[in-house]
N, C-alpha and C positions, 0 to 999 in steps of 0.2 A: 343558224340561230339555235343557242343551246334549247332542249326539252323544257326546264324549267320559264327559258326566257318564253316560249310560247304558250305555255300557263298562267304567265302569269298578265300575258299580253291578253288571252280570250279571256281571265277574269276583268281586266280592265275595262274590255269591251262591254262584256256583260253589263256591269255597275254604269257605264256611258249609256247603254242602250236604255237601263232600267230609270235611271233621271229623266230622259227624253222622253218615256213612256209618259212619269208622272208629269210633265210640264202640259204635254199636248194633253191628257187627262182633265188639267185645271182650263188651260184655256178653252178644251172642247166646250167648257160648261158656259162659257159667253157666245163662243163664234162658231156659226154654224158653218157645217165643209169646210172649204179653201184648204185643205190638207198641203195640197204642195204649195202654198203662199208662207203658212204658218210655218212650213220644215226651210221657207227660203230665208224669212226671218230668222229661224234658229240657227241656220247655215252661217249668216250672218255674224249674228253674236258668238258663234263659236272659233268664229275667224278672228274676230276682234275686229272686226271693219260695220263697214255702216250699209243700212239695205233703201233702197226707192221706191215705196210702192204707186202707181197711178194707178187711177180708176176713177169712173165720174162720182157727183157726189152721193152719198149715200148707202154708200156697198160696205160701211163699217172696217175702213181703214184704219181711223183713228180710233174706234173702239179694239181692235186685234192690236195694237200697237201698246195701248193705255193694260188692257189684258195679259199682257205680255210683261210689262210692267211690275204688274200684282202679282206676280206668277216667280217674279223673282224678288231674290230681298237684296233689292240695290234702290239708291235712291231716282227719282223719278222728277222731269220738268219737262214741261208742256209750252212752247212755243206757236203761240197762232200766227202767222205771218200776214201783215196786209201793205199796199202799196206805199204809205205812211211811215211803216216802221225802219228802223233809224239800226247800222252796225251795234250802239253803243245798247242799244235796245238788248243784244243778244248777248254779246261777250262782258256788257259793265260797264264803268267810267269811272274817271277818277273827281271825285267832290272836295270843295274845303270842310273842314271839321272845324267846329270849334268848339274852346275847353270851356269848362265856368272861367277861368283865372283871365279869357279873354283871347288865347293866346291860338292861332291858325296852325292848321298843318292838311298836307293831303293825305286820304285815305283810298281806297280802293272797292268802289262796290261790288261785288260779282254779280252779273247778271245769270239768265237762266241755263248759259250752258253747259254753266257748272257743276252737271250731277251724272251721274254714272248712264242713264239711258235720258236722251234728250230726243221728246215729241216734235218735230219741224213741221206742222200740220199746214198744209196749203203751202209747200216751201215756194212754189212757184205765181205766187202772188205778192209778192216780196219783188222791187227791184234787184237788178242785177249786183249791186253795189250793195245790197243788202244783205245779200245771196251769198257774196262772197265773203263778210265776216265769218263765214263758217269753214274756209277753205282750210286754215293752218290749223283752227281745231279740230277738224276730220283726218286730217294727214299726220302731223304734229304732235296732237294731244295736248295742247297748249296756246294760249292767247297771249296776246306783246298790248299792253296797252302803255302807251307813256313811254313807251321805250323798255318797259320792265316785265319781264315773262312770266305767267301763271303756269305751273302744269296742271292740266285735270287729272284727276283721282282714277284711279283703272279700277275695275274696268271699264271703257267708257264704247256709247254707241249712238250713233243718230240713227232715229227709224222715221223717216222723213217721208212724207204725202204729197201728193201733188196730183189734179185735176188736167186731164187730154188741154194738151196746146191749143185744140179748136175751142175751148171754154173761155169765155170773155172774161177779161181782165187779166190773162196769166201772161208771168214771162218768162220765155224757154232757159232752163238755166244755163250755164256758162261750162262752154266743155272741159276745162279743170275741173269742175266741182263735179259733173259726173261721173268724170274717170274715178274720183274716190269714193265713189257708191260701189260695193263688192256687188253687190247685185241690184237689177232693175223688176221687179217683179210687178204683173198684170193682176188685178183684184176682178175675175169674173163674176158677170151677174146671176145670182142664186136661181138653182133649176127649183120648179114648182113645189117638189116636196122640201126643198129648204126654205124657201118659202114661209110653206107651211110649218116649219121649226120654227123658224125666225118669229114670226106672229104666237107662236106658243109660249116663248119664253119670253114675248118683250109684250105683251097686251094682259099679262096677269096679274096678280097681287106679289109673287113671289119674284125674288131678285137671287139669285146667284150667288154663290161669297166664294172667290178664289182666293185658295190659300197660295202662299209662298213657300217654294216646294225646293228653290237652291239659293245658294245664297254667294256671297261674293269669293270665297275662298275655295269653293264648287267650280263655279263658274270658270277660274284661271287654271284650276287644274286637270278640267275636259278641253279645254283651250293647247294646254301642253302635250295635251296626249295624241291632239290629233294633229301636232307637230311632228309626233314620230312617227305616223303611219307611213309606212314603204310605199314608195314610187317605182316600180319597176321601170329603164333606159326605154320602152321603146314606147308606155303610155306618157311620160315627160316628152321625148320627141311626137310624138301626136299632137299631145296639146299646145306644141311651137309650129308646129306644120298647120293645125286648125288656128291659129292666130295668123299668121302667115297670109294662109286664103284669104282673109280679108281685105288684103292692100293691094288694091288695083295695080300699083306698081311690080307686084312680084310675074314673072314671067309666065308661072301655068297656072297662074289665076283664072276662076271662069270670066266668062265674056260674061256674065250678067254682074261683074264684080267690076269689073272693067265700065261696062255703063255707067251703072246705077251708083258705085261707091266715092266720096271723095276723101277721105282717109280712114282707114284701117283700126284698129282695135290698138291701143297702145300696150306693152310689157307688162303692166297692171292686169292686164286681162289674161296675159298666159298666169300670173302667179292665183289670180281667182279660180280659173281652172282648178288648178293642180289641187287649191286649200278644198275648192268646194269638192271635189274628185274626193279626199280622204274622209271630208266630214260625210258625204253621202255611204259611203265604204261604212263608216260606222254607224252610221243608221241602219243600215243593211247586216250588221253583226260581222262585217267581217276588217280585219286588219292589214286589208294592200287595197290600193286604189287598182281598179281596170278599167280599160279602155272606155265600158258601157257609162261608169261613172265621168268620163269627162264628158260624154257626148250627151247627158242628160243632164248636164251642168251650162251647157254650152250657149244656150239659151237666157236665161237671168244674168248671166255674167257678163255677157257680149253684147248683147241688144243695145246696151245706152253707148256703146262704144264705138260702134259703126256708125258712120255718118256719111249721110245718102249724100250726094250733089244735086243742083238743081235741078236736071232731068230725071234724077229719082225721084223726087219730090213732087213733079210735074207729074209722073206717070204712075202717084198714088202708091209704088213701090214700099213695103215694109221691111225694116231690116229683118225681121224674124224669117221671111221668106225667103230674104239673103242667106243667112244664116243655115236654113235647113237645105237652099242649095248646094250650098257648102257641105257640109254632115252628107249628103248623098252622095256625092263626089269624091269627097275625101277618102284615098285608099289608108286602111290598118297600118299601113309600113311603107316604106320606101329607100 
């Protein structure tokens, strides 16, 4: 790499680091802690892919989402999901129109998925079948209604919510639609001194006002940038070797992989790696992804990917504890 091209790569970074500073700045001003939640969302949006957060109710999901929001200057739709609501509910429908002169024709309504950052609050309250109108617009960027293709506007993102499987009323989503979550992120419950934040800023007279600190033509080109970030040959084989472990089927898979797993992490999840790999790299101010960066990736991106069998499931087994077997075991090289 010529002299110039690495000056002008660590300014790059710089101007990436110095937005990320301002964005977490605005939303620290609503949401208390959750630092690595809030960097998994941004991980998120700067991949162009969509994030899952669970957590029971009340840990300000949907406020950090809404926050988030405000924080950028994209347009913004909020989706409450309940067992009721109907495909045509989310992507639109087509209606008859009619003119003064008398005269019919069909129109096209868009519904709410149509805007650059789309809220799926409670997504797993939603039948299956509801669930899945979102599938071609997460993957696709585009809805087919009537036979006729809408594209959504980029950039586009679902930051979707959902309450623990053990919460009454929910239903487990459908394993396509999780694969197109880049990430699964856990919303912890606030230690005592956040708490005590928490009640500071929501029990006063005073309210917060986040500005909007990037905006759309921002946004696609910190997205580009961290398309170019270098992959060194033997952290892209890592993160096919740590995909790998996961599949009971593969031959030096661990024996608690072999139990407890019934399929594996799909291709999706090596390329989450690698994206989440470079965007962490430039969090971190620097411009190559390493090793440290997959395996503190490995976690949000994997988690909704593996899927236990009924004896995992019986024996109360977590993938996350899958998952960190894995990362122990897994040598650097091979």
């Amino acid at each position: 790499m010529a002299e110039k091209t690495k000056e002008a790569a660590r300014a790059e970074v710089s101007e990436f680091g110095a937005h990320i500073g301002e964005l977490r700045e605005e939303v620290g001003k609503v949401i208390v802690g959750n630092r690595d939640v809030v960097d998994g969302v941004l991980t998120c949006m700067l991949a162009g892919s969509h994030a899952l957060l669970e957590g029971v109710p009340g840990l300000g999901k949907t406020m950090l989402v809404r926050t988030m929001a405000e924080a950028l200057d994209l347009q913004f739709s909020r989706i409450q999901f309940t067992p009721d609501m109907m495909p045509a509910d989310i992507i639109g429908t087509t209606v008859i129109d009619e003119s003064a002169g008398g005269q019919r024709s069909f129109s096209f309504r868009k519904g709410p998925i149509f805007a650059n950052i789309v809220l799926a609050d409670e997504i797993n309250r939603a039948t299956p079948k509801t669930q899945s109108a979102l599938l071609e617009a997460m993957q696709e960027h585009r809805v087919t209604v009537s036979r006729q293709s809408y594209t959504l506007e980029e950039p586009f993102f679902v930051l979707a919510t959902q309450n623990p499987l053990e919460s009454e009323g929910t239903y487990p989503l459908p394993e396509a639609q999780l694969d197109r979550f880049f990430f699964k992120l856990h919303v912890p419950f606030p230690s005592r001194d956040e708490l005590n934040a928490i009640l500071e800023r929501t029990t006063g007279t005073g309210a917060a006002e986040v500005r909007p600190v990037l905006n759309r033509e921002r946004i696609v080109a910190m997205q580009r940038l961290v398309r170019e970030v270098p992959v060194a040959k033997h952290v892209q084989d890592y993160a096919v070797r740590l995909l790998q472990a996961t599949h009971p089927t593969e031959g030096d898979s661990l024996d608690m992989v072999k139990r407890f797993v019934k399929f594996g992490a799909s291709p999706r999840g090596a390329q989450a790696l690698l994206l989440a790999a470079k965007i962490r790299a430039l969090f971190e101010g620097r411009f190559a992804a390493s090793l440290d960066d997959v395996r503190a990736c490995a976690l949000p991106a994997l988690r909704h990917r593996v899927l236990l069998n009924f004896e995992g499931e019986a024996e109360g087994v977590k993938t996350d504890e899958v998952l960190q077997a894995i990362l122990k075991h897994l040598p650097e090289s091979k």
